[in-house]
mmCIF file as gemmi writes it, N, C-alpha and C atoms, coordinates in Angstrom:
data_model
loop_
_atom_site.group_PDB
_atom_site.id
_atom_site.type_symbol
_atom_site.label_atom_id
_atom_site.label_alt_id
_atom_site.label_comp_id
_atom_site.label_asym_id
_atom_site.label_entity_id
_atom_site.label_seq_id
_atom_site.pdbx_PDB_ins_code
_atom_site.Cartn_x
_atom_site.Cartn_y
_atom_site.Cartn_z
_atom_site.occupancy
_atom_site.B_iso_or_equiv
_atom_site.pdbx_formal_charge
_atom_site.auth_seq_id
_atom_site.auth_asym_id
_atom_site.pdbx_PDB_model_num
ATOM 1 N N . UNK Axp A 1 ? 118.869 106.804 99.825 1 0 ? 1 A 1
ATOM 2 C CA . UNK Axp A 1 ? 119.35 105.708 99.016 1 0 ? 1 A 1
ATOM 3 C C . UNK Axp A 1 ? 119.456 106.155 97.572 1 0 ? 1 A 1
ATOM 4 N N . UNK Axp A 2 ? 120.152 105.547 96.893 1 0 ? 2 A 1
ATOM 5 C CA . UNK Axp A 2 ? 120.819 106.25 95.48 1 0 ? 2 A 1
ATOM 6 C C . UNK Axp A 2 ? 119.882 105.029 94.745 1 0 ? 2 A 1
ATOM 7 N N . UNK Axp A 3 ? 119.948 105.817 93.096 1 0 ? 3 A 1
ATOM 8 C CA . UNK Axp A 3 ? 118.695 104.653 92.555 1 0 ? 3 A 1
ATOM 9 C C . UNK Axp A 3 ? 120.239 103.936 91.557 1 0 ? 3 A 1
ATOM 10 N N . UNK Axp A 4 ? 120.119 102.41 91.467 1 0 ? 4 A 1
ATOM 11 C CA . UNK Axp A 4 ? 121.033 101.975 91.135 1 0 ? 4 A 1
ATOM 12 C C . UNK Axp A 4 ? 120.775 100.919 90.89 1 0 ? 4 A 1
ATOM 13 N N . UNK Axp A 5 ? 121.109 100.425 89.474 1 0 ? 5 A 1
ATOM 14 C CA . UNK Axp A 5 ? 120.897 99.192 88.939 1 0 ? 5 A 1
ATOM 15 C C . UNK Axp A 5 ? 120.455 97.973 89.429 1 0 ? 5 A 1
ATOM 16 N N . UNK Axp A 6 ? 121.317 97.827 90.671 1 0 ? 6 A 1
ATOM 17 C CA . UNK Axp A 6 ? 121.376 96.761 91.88 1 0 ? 6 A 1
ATOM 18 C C . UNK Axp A 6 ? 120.498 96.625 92.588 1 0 ? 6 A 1
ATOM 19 N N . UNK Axp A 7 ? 119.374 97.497 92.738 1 0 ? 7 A 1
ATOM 20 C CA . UNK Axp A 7 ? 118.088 97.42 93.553 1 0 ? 7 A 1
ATOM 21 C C . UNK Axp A 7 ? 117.557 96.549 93.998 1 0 ? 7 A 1
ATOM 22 N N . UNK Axp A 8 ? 117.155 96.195 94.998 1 0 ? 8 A 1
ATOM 23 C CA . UNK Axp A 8 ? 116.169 94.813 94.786 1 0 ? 8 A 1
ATOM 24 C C . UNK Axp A 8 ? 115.178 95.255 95.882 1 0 ? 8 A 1
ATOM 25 N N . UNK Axp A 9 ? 113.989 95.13 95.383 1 0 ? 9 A 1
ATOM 26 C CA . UNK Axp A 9 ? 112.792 95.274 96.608 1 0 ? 9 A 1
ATOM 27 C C . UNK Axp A 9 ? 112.383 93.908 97.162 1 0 ? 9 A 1
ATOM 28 N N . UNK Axp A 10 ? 112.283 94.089 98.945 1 0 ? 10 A 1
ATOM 29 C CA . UNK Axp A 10 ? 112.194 92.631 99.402 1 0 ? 10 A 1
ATOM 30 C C . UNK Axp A 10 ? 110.499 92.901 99.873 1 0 ? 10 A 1
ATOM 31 N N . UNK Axp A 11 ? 109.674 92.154 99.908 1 0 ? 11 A 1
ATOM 32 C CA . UNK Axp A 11 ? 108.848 92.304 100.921 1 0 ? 11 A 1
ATOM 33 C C . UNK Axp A 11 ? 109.034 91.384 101.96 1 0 ? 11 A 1
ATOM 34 N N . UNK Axp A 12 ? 108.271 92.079 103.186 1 0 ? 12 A 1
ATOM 35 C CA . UNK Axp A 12 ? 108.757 90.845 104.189 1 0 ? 12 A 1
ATOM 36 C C . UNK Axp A 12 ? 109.935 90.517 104.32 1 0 ? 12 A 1
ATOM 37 N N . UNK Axp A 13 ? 110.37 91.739 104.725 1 0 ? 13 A 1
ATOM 38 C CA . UNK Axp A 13 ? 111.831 92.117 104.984 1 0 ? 13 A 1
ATOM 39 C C . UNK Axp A 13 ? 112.562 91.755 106.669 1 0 ? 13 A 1
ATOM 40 N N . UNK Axp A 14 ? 111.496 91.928 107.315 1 0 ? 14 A 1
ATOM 41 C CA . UNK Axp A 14 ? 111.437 91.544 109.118 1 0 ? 14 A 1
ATOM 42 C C . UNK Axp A 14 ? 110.828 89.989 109.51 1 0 ? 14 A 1
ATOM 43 N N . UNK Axp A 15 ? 110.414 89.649 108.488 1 0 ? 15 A 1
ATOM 44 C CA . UNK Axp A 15 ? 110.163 88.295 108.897 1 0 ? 15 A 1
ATOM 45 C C . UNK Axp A 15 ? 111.624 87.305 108.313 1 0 ? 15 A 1
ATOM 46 N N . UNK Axp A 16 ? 111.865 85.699 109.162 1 0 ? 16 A 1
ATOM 47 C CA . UNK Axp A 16 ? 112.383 85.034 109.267 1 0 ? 16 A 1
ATOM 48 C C . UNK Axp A 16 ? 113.042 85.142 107.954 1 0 ? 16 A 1
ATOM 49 N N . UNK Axp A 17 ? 112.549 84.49 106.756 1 0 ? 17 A 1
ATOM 50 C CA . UNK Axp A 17 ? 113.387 84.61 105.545 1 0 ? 17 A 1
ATOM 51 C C . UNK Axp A 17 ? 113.781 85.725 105.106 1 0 ? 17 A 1
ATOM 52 N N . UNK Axp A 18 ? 112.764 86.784 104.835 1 0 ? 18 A 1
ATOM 53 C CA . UNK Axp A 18 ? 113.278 88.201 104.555 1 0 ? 18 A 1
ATOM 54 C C . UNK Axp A 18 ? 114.209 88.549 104.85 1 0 ? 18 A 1
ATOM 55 N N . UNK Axp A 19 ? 114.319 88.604 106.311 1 0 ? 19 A 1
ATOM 56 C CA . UNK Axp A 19 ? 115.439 88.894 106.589 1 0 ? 19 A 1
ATOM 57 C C . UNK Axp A 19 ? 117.09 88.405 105.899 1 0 ? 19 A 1
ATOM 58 N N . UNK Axp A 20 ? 116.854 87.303 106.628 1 0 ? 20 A 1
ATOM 59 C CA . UNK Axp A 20 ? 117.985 86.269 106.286 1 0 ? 20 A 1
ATOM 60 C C . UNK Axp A 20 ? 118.457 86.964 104.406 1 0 ? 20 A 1
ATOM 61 N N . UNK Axp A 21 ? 117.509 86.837 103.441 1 0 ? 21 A 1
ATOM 62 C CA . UNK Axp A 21 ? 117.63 87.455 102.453 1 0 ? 21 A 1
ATOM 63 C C . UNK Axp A 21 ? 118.017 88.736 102.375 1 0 ? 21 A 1
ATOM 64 N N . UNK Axp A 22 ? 117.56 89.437 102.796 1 0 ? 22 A 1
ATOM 65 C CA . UNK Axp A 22 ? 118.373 90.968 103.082 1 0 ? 22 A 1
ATOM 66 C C . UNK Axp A 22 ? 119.585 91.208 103.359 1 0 ? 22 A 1
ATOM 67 N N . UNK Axp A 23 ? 119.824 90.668 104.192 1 0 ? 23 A 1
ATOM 68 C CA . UNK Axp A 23 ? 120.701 90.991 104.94 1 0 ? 23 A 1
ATOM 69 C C . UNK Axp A 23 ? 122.069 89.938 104.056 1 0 ? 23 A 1
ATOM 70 N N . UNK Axp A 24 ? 121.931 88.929 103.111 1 0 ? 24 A 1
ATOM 71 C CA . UNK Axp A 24 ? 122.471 88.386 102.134 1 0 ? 24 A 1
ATOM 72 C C . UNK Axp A 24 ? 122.647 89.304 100.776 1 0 ? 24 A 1
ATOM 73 N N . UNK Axp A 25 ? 121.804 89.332 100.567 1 0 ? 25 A 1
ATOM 74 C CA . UNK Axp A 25 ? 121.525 90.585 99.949 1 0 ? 25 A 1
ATOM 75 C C . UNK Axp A 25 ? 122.538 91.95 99.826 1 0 ? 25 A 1
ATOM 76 N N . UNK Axp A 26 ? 122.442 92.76 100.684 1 0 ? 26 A 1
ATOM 77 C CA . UNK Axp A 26 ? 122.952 93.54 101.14 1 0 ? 26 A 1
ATOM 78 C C . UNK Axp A 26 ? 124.614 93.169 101.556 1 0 ? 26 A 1
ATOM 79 N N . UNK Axp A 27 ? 125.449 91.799 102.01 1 0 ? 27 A 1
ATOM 80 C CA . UNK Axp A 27 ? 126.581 91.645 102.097 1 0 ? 27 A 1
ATOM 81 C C . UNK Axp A 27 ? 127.129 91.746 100.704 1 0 ? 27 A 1
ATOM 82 N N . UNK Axp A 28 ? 126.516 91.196 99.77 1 0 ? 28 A 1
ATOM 83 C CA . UNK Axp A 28 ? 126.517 91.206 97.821 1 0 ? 28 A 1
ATOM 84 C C . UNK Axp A 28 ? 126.757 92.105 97.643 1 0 ? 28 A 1
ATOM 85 N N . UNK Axp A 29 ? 126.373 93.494 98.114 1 0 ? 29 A 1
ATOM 86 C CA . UNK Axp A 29 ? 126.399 94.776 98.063 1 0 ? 29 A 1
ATOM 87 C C . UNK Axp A 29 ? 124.961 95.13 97.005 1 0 ? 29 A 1
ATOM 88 N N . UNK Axp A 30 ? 124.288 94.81 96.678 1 0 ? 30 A 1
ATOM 89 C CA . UNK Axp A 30 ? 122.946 95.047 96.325 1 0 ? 30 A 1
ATOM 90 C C . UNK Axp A 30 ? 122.483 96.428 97.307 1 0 ? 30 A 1
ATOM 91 N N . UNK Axp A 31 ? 121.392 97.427 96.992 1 0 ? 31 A 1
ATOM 92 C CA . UNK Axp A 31 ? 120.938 98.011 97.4 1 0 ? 31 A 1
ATOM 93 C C . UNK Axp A 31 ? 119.303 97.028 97.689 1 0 ? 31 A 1
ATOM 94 N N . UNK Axp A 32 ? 118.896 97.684 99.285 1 0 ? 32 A 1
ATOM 95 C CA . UNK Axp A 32 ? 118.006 96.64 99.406 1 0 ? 32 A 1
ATOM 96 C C . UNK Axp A 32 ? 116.781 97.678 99.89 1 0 ? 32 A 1
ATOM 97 N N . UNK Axp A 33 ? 115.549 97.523 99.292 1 0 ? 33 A 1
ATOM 98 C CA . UNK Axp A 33 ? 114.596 98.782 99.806 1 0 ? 33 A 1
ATOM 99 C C . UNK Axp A 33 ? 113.324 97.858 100.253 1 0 ? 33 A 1
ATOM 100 N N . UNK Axp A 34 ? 113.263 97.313 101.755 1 0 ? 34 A 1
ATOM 101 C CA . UNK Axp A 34 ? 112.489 96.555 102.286 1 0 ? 34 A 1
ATOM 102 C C . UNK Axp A 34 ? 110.939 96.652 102.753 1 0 ? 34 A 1
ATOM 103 N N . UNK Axp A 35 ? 110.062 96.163 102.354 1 0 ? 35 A 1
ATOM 104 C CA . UNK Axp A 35 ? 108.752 96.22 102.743 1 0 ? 35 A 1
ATOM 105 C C . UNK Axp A 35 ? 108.613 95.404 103.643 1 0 ? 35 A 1
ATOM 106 N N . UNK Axp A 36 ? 107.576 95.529 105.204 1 0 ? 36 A 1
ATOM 107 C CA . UNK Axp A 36 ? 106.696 94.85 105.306 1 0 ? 36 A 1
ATOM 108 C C . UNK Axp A 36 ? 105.805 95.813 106.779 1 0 ? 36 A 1
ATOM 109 N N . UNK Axp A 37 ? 104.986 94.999 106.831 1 0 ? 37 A 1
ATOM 110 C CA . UNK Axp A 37 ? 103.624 96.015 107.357 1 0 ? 37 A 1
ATOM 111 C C . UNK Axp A 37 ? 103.34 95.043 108.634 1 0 ? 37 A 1
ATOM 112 N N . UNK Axp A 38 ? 104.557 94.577 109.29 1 0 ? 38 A 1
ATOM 113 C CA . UNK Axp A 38 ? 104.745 94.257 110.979 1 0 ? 38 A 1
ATOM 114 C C . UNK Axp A 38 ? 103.301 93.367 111.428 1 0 ? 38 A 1
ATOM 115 N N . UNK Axp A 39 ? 102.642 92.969 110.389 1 0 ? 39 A 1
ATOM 116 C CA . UNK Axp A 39 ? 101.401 92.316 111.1 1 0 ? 39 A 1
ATOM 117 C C . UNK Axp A 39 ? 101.909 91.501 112.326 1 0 ? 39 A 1
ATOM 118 N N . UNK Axp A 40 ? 100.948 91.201 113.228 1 0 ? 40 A 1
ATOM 119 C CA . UNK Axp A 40 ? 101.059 90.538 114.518 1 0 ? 40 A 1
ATOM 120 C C . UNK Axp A 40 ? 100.885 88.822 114.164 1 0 ? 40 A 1
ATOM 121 N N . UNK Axp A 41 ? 101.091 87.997 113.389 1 0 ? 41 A 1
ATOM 122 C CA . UNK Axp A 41 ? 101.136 86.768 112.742 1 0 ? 41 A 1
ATOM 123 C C . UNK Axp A 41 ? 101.509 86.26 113.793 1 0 ? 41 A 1
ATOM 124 N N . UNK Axp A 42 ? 102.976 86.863 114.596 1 0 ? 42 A 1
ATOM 125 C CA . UNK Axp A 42 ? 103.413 85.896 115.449 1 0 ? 42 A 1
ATOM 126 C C . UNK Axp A 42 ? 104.144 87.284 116.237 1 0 ? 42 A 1
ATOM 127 N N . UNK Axp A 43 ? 105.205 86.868 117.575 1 0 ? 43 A 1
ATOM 128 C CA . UNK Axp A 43 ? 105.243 88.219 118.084 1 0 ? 43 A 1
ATOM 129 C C . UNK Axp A 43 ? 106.483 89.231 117.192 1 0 ? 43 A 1
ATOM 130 N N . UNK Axp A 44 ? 105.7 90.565 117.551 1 0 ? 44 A 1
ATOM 131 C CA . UNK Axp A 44 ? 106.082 91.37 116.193 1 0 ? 44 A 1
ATOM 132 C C . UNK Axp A 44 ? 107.435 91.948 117.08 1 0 ? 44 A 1
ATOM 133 N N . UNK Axp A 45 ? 107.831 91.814 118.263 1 0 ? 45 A 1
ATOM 134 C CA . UNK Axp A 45 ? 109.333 92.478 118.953 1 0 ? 45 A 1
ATOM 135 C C . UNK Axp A 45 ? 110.508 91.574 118.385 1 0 ? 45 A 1
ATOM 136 N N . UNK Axp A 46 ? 110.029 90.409 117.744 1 0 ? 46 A 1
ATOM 137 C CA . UNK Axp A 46 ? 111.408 89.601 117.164 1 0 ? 46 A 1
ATOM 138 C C . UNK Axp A 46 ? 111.875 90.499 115.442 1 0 ? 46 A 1
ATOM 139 N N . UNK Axp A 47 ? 110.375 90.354 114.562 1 0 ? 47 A 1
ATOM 140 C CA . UNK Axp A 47 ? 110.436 91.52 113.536 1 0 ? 47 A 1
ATOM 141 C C . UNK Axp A 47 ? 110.607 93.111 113.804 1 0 ? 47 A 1
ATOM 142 N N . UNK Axp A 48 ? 110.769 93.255 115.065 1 0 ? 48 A 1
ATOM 143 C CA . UNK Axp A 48 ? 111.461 94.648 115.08 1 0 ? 48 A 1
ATOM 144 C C . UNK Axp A 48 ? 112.915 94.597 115.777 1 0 ? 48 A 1
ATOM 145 N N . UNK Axp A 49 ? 113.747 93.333 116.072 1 0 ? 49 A 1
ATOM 146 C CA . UNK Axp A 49 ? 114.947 93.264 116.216 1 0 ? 49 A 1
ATOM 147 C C . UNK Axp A 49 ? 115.89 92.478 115.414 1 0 ? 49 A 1
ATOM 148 N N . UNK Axp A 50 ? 114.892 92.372 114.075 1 0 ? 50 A 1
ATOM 149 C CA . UNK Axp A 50 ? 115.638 92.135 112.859 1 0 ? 50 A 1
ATOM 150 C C . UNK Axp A 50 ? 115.852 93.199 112.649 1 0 ? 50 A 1
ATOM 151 N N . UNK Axp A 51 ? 114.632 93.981 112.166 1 0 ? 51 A 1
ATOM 152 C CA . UNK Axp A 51 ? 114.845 95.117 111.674 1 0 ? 51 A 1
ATOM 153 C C . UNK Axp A 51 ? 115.823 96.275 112.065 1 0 ? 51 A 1
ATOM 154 N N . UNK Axp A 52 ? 116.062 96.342 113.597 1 0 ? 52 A 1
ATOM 155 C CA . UNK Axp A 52 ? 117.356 97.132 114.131 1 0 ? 52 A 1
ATOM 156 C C . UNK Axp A 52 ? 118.818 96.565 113.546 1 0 ? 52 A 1
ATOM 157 N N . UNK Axp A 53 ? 119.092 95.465 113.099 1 0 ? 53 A 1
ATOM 158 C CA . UNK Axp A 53 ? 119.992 95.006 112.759 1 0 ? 53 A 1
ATOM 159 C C . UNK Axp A 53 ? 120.422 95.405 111.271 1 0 ? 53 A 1
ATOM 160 N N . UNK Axp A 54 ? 119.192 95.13 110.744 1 0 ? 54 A 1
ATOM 161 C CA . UNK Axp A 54 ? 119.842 95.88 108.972 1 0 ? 54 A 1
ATOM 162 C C . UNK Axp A 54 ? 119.093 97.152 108.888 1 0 ? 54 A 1
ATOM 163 N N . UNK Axp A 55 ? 118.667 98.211 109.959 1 0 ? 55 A 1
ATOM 164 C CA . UNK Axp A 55 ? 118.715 99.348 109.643 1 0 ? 55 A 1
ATOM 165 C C . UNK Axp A 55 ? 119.787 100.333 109.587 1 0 ? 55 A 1
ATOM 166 N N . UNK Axp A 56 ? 120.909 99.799 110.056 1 0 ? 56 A 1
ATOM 167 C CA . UNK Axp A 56 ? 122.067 100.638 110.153 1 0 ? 56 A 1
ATOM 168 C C . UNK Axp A 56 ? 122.943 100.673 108.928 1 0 ? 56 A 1
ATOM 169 N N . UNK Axp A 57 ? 122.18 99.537 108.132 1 0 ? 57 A 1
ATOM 170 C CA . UNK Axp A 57 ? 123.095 99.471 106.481 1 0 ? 57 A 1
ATOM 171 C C . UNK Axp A 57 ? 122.801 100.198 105.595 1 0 ? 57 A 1
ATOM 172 N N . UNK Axp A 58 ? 123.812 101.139 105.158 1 0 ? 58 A 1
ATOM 173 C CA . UNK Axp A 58 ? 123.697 102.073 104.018 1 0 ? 58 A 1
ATOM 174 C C . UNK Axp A 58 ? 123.126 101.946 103.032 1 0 ? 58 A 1
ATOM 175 N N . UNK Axp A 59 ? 122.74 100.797 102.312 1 0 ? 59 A 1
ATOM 176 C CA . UNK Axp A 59 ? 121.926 100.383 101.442 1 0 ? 59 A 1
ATOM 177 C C . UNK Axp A 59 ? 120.839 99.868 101.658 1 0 ? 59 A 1
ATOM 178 N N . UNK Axp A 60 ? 120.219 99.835 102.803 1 0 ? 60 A 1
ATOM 179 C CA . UNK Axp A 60 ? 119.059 99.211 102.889 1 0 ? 60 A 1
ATOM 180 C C . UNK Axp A 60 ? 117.629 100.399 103.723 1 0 ? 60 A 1
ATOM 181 N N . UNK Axp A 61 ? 116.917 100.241 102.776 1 0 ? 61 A 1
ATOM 182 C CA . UNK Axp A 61 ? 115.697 101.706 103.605 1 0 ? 61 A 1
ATOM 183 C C . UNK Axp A 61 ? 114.609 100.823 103.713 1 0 ? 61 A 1
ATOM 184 N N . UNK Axp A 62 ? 113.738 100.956 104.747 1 0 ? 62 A 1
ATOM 185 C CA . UNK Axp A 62 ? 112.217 100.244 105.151 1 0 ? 62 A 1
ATOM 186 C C . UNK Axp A 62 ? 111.282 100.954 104.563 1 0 ? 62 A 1
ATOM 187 N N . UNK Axp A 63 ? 110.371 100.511 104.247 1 0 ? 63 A 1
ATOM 188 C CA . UNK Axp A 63 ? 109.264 101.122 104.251 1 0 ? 63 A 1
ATOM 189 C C . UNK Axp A 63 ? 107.657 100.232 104.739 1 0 ? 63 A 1
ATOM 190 N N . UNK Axp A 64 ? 107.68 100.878 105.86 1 0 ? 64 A 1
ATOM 191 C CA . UNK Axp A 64 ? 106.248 100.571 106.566 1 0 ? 64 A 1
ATOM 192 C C . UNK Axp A 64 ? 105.213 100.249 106.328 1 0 ? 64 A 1
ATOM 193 N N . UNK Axp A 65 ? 104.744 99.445 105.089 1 0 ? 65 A 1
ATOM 194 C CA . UNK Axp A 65 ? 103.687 99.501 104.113 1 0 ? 65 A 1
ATOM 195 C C . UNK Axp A 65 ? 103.186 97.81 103.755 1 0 ? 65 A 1
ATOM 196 N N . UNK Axp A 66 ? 101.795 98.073 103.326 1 0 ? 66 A 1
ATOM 197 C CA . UNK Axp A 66 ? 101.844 96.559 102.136 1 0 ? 66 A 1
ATOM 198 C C . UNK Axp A 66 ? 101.903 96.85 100.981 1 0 ? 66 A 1
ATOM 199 N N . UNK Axp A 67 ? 102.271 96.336 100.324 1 0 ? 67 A 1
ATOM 200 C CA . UNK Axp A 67 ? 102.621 96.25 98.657 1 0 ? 67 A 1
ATOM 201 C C . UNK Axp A 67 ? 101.671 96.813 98.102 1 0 ? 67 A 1
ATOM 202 N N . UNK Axp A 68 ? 100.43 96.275 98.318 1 0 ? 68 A 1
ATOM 203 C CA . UNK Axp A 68 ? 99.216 97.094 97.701 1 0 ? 68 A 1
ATOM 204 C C . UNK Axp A 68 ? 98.827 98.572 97.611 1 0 ? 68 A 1
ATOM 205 N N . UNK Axp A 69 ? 99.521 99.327 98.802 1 0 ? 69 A 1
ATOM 206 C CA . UNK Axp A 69 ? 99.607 100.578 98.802 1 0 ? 69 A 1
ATOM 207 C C . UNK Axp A 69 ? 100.859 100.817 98.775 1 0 ? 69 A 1
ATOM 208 N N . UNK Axp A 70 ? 101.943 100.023 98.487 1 0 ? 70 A 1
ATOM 209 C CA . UNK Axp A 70 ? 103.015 101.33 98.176 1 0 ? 70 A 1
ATOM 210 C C . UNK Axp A 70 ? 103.138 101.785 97.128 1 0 ? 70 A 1
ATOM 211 N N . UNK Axp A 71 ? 103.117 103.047 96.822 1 0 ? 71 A 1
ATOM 212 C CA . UNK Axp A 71 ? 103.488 104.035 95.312 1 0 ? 71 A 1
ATOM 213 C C . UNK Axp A 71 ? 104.194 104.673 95.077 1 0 ? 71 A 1
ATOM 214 N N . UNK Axp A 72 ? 105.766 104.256 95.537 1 0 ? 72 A 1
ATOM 215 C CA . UNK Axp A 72 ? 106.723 104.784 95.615 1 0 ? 72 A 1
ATOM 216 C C . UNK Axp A 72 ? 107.364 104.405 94.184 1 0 ? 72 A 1
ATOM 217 N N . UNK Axp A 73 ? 107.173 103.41 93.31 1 0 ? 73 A 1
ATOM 218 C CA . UNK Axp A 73 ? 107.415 102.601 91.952 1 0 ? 73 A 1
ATOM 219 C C . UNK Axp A 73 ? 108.126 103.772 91.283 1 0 ? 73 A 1
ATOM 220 N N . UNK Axp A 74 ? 108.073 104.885 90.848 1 0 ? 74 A 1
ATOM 221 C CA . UNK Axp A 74 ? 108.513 106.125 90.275 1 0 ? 74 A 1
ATOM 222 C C . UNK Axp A 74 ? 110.119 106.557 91.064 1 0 ? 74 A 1
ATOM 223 N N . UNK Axp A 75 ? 110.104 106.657 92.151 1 0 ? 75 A 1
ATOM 224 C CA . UNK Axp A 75 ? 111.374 107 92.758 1 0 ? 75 A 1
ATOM 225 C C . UNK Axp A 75 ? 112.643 106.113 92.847 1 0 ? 75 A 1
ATOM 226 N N . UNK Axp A 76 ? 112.405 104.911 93.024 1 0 ? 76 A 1
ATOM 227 C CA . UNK Axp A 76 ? 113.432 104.151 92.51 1 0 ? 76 A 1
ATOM 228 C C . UNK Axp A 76 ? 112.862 103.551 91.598 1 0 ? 76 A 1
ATOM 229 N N . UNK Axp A 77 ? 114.836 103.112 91.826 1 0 ? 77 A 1
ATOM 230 C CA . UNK Axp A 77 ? 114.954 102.427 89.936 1 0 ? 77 A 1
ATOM 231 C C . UNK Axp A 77 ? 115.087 100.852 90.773 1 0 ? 77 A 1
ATOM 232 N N . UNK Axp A 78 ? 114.152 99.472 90.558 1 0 ? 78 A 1
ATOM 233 C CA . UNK Axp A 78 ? 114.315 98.585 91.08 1 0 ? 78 A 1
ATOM 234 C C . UNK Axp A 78 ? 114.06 97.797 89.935 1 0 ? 78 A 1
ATOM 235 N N . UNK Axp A 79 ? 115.377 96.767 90.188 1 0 ? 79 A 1
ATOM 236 C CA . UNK Axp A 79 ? 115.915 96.02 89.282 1 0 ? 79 A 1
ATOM 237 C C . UNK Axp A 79 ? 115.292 94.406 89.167 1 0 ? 79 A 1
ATOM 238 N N . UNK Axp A 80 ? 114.566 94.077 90.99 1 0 ? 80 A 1
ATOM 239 C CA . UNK Axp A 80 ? 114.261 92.815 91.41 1 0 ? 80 A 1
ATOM 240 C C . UNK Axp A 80 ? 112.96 93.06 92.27 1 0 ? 80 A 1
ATOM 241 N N . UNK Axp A 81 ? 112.21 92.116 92.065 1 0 ? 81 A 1
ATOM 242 C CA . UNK Axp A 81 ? 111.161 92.359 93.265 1 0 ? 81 A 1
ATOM 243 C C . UNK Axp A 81 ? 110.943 90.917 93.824 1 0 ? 81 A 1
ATOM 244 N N . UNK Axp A 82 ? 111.193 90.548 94.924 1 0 ? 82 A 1
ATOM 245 C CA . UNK Axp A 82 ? 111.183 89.338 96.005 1 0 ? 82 A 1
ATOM 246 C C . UNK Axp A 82 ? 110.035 89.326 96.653 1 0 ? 82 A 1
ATOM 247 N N . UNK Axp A 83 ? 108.936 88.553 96.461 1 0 ? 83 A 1
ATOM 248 C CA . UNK Axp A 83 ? 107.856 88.589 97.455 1 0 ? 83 A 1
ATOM 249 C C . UNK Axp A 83 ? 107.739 87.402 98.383 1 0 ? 83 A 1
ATOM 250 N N . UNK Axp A 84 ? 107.845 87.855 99.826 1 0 ? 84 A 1
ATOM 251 C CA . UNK Axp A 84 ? 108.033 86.542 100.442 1 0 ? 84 A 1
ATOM 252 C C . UNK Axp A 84 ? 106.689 86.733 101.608 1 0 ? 84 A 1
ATOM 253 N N . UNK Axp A 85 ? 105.652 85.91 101.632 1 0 ? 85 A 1
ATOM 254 C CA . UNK Axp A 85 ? 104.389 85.892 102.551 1 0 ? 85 A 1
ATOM 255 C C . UNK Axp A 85 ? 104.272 84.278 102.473 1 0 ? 85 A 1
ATOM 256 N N . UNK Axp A 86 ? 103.429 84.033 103.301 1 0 ? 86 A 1
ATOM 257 C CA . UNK Axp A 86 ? 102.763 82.702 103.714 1 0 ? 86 A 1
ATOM 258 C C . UNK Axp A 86 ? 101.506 82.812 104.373 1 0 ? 86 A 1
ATOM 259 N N . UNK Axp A 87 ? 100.753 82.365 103.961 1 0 ? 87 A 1
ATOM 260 C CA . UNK Axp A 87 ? 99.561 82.228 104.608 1 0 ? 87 A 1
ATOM 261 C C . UNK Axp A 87 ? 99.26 81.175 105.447 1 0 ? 87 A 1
């Protein structure tokens, strides 16, 4: 993924809204660099057939993580940060 103004980091990228946002997101043409860490909340094979759906988009990369440990902040250039959880 190219670092580009347009960035936007989603968390909770495979869950219900995330998605939906991403994948909105990403029609905008935004570059979209998605977090979330697949917890079992509810069943996790629906959040992994979101995720097959906007992995094939050129602008959009996963990363497997929670926020708290990702330290990727240096490599891209991100313009937006979206945090979407519910407790």
């Amino acid at each position: 993924m190219q670092k580009n103004s347009k960035s936007i980091l989603v968390t909770g990228c495979a869950g219900f809204i995330g998605f939906h946002l991403t994948k909105r997101l990403l029609d905008e043409g935004f570059y979209v660099i998605g977090i979330d860490n697949m917890n079992d909340y509810y069943d996790t094979s629906l959040k992994y057939d979101r995720l097959k759906m906007i992995m094939k988009h050129p602008r959009f990369q996963l990363s497997k993580a929670q926020l708290r440990t990702w330290n990727y902040w240096k490599i891209f250039s991100i313009s937006t940060i979206l945090i979407l959880w519910s407790i």
